[in-house]
C-alpha positions as CSV (number, residue, x, y, z in Angstrom):
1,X,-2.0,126.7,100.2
2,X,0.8,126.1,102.8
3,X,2.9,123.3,103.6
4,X,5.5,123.4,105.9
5,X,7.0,120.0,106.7
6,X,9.9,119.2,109.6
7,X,12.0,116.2,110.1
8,X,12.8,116.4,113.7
9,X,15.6,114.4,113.8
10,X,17.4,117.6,113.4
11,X,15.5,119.6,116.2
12,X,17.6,122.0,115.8
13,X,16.0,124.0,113.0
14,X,12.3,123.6,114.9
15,X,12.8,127.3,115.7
16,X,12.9,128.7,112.2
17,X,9.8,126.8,110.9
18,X,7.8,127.9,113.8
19,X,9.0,131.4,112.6
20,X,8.1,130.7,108.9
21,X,4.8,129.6,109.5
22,X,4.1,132.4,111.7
23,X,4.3,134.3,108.1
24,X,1.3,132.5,107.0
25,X,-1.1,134.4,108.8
26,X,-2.0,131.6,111.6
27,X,-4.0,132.9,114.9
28,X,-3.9,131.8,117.9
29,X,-7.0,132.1,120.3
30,X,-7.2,131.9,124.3
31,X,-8.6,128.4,125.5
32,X,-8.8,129.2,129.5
33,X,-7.2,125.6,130.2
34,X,-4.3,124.8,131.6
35,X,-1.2,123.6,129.5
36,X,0.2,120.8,131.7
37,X,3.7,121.5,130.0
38,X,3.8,124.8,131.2
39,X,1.2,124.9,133.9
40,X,1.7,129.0,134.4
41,X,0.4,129.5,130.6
42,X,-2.8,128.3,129.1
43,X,-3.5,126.9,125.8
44,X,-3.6,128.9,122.6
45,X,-5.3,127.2,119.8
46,X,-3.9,127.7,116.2
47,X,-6.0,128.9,114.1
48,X,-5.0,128.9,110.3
49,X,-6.2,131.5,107.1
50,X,-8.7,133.4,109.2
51,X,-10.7,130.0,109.9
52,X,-11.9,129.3,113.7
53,X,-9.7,128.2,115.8
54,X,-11.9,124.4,115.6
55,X,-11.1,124.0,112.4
56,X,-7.8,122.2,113.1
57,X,-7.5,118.9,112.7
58,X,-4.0,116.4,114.7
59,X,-3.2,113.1,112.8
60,X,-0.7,110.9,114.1
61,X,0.4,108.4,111.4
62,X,-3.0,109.2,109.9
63,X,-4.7,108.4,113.3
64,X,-7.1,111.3,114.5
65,X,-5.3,112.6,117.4
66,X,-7.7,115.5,118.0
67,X,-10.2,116.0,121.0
68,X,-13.1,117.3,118.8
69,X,-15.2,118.8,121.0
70,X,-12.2,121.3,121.7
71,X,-10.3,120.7,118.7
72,X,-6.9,120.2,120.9
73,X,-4.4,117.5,120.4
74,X,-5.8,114.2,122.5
75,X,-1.9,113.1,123.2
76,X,1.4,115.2,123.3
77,X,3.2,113.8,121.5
78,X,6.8,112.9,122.9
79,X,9.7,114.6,120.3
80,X,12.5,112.2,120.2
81,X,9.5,109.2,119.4
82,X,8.5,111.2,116.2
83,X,10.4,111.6,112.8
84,X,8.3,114.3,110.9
85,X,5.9,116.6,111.3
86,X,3.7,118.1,108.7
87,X,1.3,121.4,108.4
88,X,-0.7,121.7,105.5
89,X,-3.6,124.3,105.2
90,X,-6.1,125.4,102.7
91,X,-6.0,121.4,101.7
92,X,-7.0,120.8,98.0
93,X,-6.5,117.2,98.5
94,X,-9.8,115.0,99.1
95,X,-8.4,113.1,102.2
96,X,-7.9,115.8,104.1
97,X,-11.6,117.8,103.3
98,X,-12.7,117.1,107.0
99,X,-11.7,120.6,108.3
100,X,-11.1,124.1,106.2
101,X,-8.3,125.7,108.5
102,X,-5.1,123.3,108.9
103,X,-3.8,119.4,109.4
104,X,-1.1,119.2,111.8
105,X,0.4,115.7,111.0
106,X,2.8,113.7,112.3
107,X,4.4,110.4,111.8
108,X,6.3,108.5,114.8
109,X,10.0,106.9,114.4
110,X,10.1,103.1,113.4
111,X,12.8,100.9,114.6
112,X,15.5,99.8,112.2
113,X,18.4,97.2,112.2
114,X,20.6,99.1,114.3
115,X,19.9,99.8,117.9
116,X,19.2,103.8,118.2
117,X,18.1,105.4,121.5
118,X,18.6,108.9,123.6
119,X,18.3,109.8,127.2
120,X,17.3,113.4,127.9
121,X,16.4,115.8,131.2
122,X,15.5,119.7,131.3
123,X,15.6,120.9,135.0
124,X,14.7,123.7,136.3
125,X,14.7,124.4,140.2
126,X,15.1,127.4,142.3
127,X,18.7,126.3,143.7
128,X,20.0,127.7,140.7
129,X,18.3,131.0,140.4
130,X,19.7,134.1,141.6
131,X,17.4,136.1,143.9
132,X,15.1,138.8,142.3
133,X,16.2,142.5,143.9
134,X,13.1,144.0,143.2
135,X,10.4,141.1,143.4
136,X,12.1,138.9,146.3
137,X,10.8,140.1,149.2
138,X,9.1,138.7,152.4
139,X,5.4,137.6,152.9
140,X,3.3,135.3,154.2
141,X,3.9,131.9,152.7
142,X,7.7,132.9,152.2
143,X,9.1,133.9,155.4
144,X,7.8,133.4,159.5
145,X,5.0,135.8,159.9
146,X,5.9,138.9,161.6
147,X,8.6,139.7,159.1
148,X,9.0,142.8,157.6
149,X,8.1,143.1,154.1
150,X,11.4,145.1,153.6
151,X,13.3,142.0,154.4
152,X,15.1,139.9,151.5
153,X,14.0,136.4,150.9
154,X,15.4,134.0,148.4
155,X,14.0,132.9,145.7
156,X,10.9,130.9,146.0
157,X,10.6,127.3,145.6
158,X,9.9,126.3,142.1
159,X,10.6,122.7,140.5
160,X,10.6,121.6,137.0
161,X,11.6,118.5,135.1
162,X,11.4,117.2,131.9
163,X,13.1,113.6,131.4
164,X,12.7,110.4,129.4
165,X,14.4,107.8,127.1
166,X,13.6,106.3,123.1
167,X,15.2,103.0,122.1
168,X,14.5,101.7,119.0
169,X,16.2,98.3,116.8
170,X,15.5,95.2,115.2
171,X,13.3,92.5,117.2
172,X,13.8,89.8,113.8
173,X,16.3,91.4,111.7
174,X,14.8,92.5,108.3
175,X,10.8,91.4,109.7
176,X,10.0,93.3,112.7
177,X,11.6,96.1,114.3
178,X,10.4,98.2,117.3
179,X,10.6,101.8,118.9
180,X,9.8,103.1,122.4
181,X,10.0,106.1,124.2
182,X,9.0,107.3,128.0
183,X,8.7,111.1,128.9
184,X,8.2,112.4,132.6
185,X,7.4,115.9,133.9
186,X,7.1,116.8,137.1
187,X,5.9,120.7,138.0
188,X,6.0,122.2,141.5
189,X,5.2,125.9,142.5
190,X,3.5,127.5,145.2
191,X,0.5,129.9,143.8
192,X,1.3,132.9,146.4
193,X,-2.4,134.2,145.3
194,X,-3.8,136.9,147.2
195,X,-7.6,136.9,148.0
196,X,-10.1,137.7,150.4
197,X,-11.6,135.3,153.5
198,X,-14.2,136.0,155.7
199,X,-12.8,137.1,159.0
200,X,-13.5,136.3,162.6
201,X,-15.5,139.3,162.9
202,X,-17.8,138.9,159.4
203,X,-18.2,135.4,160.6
204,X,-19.8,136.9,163.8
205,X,-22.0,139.3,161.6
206,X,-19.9,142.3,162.2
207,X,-19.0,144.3,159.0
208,X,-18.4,147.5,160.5
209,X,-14.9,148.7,160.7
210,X,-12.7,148.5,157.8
211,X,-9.9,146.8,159.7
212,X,-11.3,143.6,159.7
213,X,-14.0,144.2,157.3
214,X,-13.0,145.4,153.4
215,X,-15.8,145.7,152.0
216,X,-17.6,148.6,153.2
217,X,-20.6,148.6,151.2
218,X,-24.3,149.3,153.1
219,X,-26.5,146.1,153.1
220,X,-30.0,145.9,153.8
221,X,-32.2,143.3,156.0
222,X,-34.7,141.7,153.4
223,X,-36.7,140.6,155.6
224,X,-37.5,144.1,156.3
225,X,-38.9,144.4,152.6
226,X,-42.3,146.7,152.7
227,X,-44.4,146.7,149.3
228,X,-47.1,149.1,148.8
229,X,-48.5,150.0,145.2
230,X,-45.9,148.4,143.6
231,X,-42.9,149.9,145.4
232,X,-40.5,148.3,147.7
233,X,-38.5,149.8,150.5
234,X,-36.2,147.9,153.0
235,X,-34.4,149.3,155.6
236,X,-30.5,148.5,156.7
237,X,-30.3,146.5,160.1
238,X,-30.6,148.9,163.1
239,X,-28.2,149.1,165.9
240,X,-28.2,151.0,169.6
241,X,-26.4,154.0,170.6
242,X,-24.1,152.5,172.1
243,X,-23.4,150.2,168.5
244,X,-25.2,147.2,169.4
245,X,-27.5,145.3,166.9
246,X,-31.4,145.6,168.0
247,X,-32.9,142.5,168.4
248,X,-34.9,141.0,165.3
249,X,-37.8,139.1,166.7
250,X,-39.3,137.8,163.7
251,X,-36.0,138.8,161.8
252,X,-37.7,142.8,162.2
253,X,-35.8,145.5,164.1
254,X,-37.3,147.8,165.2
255,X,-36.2,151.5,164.4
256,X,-32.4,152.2,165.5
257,X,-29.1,153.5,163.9
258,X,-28.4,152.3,160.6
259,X,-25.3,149.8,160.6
260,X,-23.4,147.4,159.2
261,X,-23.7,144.6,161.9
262,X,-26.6,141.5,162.0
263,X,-28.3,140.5,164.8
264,X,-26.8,137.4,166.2
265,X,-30.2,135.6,166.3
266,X,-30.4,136.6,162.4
267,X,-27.1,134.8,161.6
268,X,-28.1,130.6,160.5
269,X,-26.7,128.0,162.6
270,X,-26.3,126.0,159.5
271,X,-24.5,127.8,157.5
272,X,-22.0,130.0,159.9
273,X,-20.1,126.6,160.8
274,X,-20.3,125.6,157.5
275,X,-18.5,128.5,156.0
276,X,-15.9,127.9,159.4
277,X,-15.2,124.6,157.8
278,X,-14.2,125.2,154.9
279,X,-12.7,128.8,155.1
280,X,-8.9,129.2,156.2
281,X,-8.5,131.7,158.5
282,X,-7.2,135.2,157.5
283,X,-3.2,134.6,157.0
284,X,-2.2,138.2,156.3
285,X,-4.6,140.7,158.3
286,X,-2.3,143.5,157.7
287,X,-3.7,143.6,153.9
288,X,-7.0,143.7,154.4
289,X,-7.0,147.3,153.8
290,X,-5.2,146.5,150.1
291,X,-8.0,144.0,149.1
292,X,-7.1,141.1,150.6
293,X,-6.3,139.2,153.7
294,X,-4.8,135.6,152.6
295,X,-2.1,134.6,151.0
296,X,-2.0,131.0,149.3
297,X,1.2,128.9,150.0
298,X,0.2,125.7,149.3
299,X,2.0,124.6,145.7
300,X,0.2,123.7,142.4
301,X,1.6,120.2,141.4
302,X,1.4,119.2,137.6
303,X,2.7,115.7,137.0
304,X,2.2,113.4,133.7
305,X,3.8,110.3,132.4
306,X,3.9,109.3,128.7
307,X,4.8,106.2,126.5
308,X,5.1,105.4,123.1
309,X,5.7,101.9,121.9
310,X,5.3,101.0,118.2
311,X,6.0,98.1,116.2
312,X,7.0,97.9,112.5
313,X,6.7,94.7,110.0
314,X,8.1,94.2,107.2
315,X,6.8,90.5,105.4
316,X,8.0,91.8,102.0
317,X,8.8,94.3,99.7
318,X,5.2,94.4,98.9
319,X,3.4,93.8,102.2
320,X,4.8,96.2,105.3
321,X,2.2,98.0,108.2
322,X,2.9,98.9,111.9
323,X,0.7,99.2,115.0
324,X,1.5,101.7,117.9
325,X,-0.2,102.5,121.1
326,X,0.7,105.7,122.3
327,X,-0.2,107.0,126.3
328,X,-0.2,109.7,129.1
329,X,-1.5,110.4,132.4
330,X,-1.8,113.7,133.4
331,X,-2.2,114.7,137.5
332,X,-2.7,118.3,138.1
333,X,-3.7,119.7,141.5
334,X,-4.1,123.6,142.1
335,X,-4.7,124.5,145.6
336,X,-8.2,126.7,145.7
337,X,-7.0,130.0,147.3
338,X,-8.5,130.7,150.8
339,X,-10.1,127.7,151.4
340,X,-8.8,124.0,152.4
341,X,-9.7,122.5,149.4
342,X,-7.9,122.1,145.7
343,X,-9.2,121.7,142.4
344,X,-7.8,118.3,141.0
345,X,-7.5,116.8,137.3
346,X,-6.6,113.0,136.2
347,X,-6.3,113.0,132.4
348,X,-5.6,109.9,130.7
349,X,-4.6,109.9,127.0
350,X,-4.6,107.7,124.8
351,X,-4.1,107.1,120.7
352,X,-3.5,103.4,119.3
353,X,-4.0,102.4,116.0
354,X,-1.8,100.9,113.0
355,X,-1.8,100.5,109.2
356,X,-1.0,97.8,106.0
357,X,-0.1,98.6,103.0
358,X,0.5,96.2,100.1
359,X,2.0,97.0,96.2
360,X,0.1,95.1,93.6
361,X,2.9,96.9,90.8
362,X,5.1,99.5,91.3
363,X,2.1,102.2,89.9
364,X,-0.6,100.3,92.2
365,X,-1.2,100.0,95.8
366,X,-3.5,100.4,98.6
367,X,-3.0,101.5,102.2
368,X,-5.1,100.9,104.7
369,X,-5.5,102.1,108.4
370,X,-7.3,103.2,111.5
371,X,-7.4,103.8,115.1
372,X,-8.6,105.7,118.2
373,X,-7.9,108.5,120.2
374,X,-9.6,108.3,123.7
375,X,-9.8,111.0,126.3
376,X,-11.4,110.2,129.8
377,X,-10.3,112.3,132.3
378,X,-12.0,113.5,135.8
379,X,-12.0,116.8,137.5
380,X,-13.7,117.8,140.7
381,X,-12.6,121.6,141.9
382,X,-13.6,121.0,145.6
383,X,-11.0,118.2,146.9
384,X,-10.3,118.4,150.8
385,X,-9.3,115.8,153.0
386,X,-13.0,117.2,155.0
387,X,-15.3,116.1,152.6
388,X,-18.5,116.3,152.7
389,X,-18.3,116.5,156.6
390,X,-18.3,119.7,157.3
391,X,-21.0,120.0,155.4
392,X,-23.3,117.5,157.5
393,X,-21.4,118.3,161.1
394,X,-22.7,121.8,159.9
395,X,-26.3,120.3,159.9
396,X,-27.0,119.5,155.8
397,X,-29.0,117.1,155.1
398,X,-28.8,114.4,152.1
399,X,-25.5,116.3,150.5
400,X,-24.0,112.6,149.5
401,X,-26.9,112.6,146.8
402,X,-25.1,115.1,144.9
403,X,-21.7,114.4,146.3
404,X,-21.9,117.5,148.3
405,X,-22.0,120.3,148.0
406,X,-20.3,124.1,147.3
407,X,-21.6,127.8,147.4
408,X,-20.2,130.6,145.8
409,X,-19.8,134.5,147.4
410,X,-19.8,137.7,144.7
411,X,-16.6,140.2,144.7
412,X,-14.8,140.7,146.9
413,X,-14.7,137.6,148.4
414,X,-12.6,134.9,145.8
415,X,-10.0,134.4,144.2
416,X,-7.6,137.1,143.3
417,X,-10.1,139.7,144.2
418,X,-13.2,138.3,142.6
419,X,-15.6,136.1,143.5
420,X,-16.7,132.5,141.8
421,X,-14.5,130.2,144.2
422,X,-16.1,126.7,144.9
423,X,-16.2,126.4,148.8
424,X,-17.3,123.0,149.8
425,X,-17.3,120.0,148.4
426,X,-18.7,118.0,145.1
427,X,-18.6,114.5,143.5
428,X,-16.5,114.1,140.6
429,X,-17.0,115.8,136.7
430,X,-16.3,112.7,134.2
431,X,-15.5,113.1,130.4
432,X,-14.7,111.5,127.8
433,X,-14.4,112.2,123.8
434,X,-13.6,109.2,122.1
435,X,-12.6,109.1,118.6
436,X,-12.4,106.4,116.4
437,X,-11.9,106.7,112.5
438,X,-10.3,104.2,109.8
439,X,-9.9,103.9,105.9
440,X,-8.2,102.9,103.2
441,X,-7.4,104.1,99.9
442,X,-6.1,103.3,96.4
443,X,-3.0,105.0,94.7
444,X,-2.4,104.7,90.8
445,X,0.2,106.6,89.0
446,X,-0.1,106.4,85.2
447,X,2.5,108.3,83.3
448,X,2.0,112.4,84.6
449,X,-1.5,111.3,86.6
450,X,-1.0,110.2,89.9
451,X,-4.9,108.8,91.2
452,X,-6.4,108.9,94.5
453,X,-9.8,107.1,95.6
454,X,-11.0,106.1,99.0
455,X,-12.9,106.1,101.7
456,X,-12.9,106.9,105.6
457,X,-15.2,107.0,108.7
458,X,-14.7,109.0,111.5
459,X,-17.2,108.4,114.8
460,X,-17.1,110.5,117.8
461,X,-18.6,110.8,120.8
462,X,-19.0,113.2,123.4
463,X,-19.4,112.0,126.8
464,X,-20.1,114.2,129.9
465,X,-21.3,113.6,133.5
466,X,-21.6,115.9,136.7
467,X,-22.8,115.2,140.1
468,X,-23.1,118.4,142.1
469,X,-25.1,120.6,143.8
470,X,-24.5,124.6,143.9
471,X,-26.2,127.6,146.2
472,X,-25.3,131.0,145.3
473,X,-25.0,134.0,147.5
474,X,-24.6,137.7,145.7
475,X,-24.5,141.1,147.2
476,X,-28.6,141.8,145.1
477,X,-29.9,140.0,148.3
478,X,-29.1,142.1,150.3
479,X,-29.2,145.5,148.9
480,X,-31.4,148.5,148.7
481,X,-33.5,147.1,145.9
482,X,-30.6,147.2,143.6
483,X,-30.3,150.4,144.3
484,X,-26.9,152.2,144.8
485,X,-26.4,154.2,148.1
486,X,-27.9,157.7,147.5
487,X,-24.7,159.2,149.8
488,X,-21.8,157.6,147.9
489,X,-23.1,156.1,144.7
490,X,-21.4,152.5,145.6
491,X,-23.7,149.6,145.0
492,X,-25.2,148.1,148.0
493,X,-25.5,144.4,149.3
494,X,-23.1,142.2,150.6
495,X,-22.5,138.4,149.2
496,X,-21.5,137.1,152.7
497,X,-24.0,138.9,154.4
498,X,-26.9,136.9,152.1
499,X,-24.9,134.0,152.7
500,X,-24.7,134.2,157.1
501,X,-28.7,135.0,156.7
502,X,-28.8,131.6,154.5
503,X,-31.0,133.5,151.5
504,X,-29.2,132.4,148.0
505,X,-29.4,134.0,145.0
506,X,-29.7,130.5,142.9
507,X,-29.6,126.5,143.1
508,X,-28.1,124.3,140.8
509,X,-28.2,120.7,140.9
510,X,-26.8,117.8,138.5
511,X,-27.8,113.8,139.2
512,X,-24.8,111.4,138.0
513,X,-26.8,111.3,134.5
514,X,-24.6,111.0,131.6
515,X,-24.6,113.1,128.9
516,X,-24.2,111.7,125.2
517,X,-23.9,113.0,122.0
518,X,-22.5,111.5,118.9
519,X,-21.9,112.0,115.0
520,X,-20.6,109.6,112.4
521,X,-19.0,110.7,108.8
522,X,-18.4,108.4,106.1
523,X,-16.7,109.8,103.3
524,X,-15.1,109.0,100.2
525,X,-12.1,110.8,98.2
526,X,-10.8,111.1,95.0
527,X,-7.8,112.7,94.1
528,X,-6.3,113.4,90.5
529,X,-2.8,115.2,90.3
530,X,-0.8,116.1,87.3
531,X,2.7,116.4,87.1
532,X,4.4,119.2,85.0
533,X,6.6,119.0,82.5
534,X,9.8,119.9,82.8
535,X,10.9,123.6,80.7
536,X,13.1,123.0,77.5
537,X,15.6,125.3,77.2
C-alpha cells in the first residue's frame, strides 16, 4: 500500500511528490479528450498498481468528485481553495473498498479568524516569445498570400491566461467562518491544420490532373455494374478523344477512353451545392501536390470559469460541519479544418455537498456527510453560422427532424490527411453523469483499537442524448469491386466521387431519445486498526 499525502499550502514541494509517486508504478492511459487546461494535450488517466485506468476514484472532502462513466475528475479543482491532497492505493481500509486501483482525495481550505486571501495570474502570449529560426516561416493563415515561404514571420498569435483570487476569514468570530476562491483561463491559438478540400474542378466532376486533383486513384461508374454467374464487372467512366466525358443516358456510357472525369448529367443537383456550402474553398493550391490544399487559420478558443465558496461552523467543541458548493463552466470551440463550421463544447461542473460531525467523548464520535457531483455538458461538432440552410437551399428535405444533417468523405479528404470530418450540420449531443453519494460512520478508539463501522450509498446515472443524422460516402463505392488497379496495385474508388453521384456507403440516424442507465450501491464498513507498541530498549 501507498500513501502519499500533500499540504499544498506549501506548493512548492508539489513537484517532488509527483516525482515520488511516479516510483510507485502508476500508469497513465490516453483518453482522446481534450484537457481544457492545456487544450494542445489530451487527458491521461492515472492508473495505479497495474489496475485499469477506471479504477480511480476523486473525493473532495469525502464528496465523489469523479465522472464514473469515464472515471475523470467532475470538477478541477482550484489550488489556492484546497489545503491537502491525499493518494492512497491498494486501500485496506473498508471506506474506501469502492475501487481496487487508487483514491485521489482532497480537502478544501476553511476560513479562520484572520482574514487570508491571494491574487494570482500565469500569462502567456506571443508578444513575449522570440521568433522560431527554423519553424517561423510564412504560410497561408500567417502572412498575405503570395508570400514566399522563405520569408520570416513572427511568431504566431497564441494567448494564455490563468488568473483568480481566495479570500477566506471569520463571518461570526469563533461560529462561522468562510472561504472563497474564483479561477479564470482563457486559451487562444490558431490550429494552422493542413487538410484536403474538394476543389473547383472535383466539384465539377473533374479528377483528372494531379494539379488540382490529389488523389489520383481510378474510380469506377457503378451504375455500370454487370453480373453474370456470380461475377461482377464495372467499367471506369468513358471519355472522347478529345478528353470529354460521353454522355450517360441512363447513367451508361457507352464504350470510350477510360478516365477520371463524370458526366455532368451524372453529378446530383442536390448534393454538389451542398458540399459548395459547407466546403471552404482551397486556401493553399500550391500544396495540393504535398497532400493538401487548405490551411486552417481560424483559432481554437478554450475558456472556463470556476468558483469555490465553502462555509465552516463551529457550534461547539463537540458539534462542527461545513457545506461547500464548488463550480465551473467550460467553453471550448475548435474550428473544423476545411469547412465553415466548428466543433463546440459547454461543460458545466458542479460538486456541492457538506458534513457534521459531533463527539459524544473524546474515544466516540460520528461523522456524517454527502453530496453530488453533476456533469451536464453539450457538444455538437457541426456549428456554423449556415445551419441547416445549406442543407435545404441545397434541396434536403425534413433535415430539422434530426437537426440536420452531416456526411463524411474517406482519406484523403479530412482532417490532417484523413477522412472522418463532419461537414454539415447536427442538433446538439447532451450528457449528463450525475453522482450523488452520502454516509456516515462511527469512530471508537479503545486503548490500542481504534473501530470503524458505517455505511454509504453511492447512485449514479448515466444520461445520454443525440439528435443527428449521418450519410457516408467511401472510396468501395466506387471502385473496381474492391479490387485494386491491376497496372499500379493502388486501391480504387474515390469518396467524393460516391459522394457527387449521391450513392452512400451508410445512414445513421438518432431521434432526441434519451438514453438512461443507472446503478445504486449501499454498502457498509467496518474497520479495526491496532496500534503498536512502542520497542523497549
Amino acid at each position: 500500500m501507498y500513501i502519499g499525502s500533500h499540504n499544498l499550502s506549501d506548493q512548492g514541494k508539489w513537484s517532488v511528490q509527483s516525482s515520488e509517486v511516479a516510483h510507485f508504478r502508476i500508469r497513465f492511459w490516453h483518453d482522446g479528450r481534450r484537457n481544457h487546461r492545456d487544450p494542445e494535450h489530451a487527458f491521461y488517466k492515472v492508473s495505479f498498481f497495474g489496475q485499469q485506468n477506471r479504477e480511480t476514484l476523486y473525493l473532495m472532502d469525502g464528496i465523489v468528485n469523479t465522472d464514473i462513466r469515464g472515471a475523470l475528475y467532475g470538477f478541477l479543482p482550484i489550488i489556492d481553495a484546497m489545503s491537502e491532497v491525499k493518494v492512497q492505493s491498494h486501500i485496506d481500509s473498508a471506506e474506501y473498498g469502492v475501487v481496487t486501483g487508487g483514491i485521489v482525495n482532497l480537502l478544501s481550505k476553511s476560513g479562520t479568524n484572520a482574514f487570508h486571501g491571494s491574487v494570482w495570474e500565469f500569462i502567456r502570449n506571443n508578444v513575449f516569445d522570440a521568433r522560431n529560426g527554423f519553424t517561423d516561416f510564412c504560410s497561408v493563415g500567417r502572412c498575405p498570400l503570395g508570400t514566399p515561404s522563405s520569408t520570416p514571420a513572427s511568431p504566431g498569435h497564441y494567448t494564455q491566461n490563468q488568473f483568480g483570487g481566495a479570500l477566506g476569514g471569520p463571518i461570526l468570530k469563533n461560529r462561522v467562518f468562510f472561504q472563497g476562491a474564483y479561477e479564470g483561463w482563457r486559451y487562444s491559438r490558431p490550429a494552422l491544420t493542413t487538410t484536403l478540400v474538394p476543389t473547383t474542378q472535383e466539384l465539377a466532376g473533374d479528377f483528372s490532373n494531379n494539379a488540382f486533383s490529389y488523389y489520383q486513384h481510378k474510380f469506377y461508374n457503378p451504375y455500370s455494374t454487370v453480373c453474370t454467374g456470380g461475377k461482377c464487372t464495372v467499367q471506369q467512366f468513358q471519355c472522347d478523344a478529345a478528353g470529354n466525358p460521353l454522355a450517360a443516358p441512363n447513367n451508361v456510357q457507352p464504350a470510350g477512353t477510360p478516365c477520371l472525369k463524370i458526366p455532368a448529367s451524372m453529378l446530383n443537383p442536390t448534393m454538389v451545392p451542398y458540399l459548395k456550402s459547407y466546403y471552404s474553398p482551397a486556401n493553399s493550391p500550391g500544396t495540393e501536390a504535398s497532400g493538401y490544399n487548405f490551411i486552417e487559420n481560424r483559432a481554437q478558443v478554450d475558456n472556463n470559469n470556476s468558483y469555490q465558496v465553502r462555509l465552516d461552523f463551529h457550534l461547539s467543541d463537540k458539534n462542527f460541519g461545513f457545506g461547500r458548493i464548488s463550480q465551473m463552466w467550460v467553453y471550448d470551440t475548435q474550428p473544423v479544418a476545411g469547412t465553415i463550421e466548428s466543433n463546440v463544447s459547454n461543460y458545466h461542473a458542479y460538486n456541492f455537498g457538506g458534513g457534521f460531525t459531533h463527539v459524544f467523548t473524546p474515544n466516540l464520535l460520528v461523522d456524517v456527510r454527502g453530496g453530488a457531483m453533476l456533469k451536464p455538458y453539450v457538444f455538437n461538432p457541426t456549428v456554423s453560422k449556415l445551419g441547416t440552410t445549406g442543407a435545404t437551399n441545397a434541396g434536403f428535405k425534413n433535415v430539422d427532424q434530426y437537426g440536420g444533417m452531416y456526411v463524411n468523405l474517406a482519406a484523403p479528404y479530412g482532417n490532417a490527411g484523413g477522412g472522418g470530418n463532419n461537414l454539415g450540420s447536427s442538433g446538439d449531443s447532451q450528457r449528463g453523469n450525475p453522482v450523488v453519494n452520502g454516509g456516515g460512520s462511527v469512530s471508537w478508539i479503545h486503548g490500542r483499537h481504534t473501530m470503524k463501522a458505517g455505511v454509504d450509498y453511492l447512485y449514479q446515472n448515466r444520461l445520454q442524448r443525440n439528435l443527428f443524422q449521418q450519410f457516408t460516402f467511401s472510396d468501395a463505392v466506387t471502385s473496381s469491386i474492391n479490387q485494386p488497379d491491376q497496372a499500379t496495385k493502388l486501391a480504387t474508388g474515390n469518396s467524393l466521387a460516391s459522394a457527387l453521384l449521391a450513392a452512400p456507403a451508410t445512414f445513421t440516424g438518432q431521434t432526441p431519445s434519451m438514453l438512461r442507465s443507472s446503478s445504486t450501491c449501499s454498502c457498509g464498513l467496518a474497520t479495526r486498526r491496532i496500534r503498536g507498541r512502542p520497542i523497549e530498549s
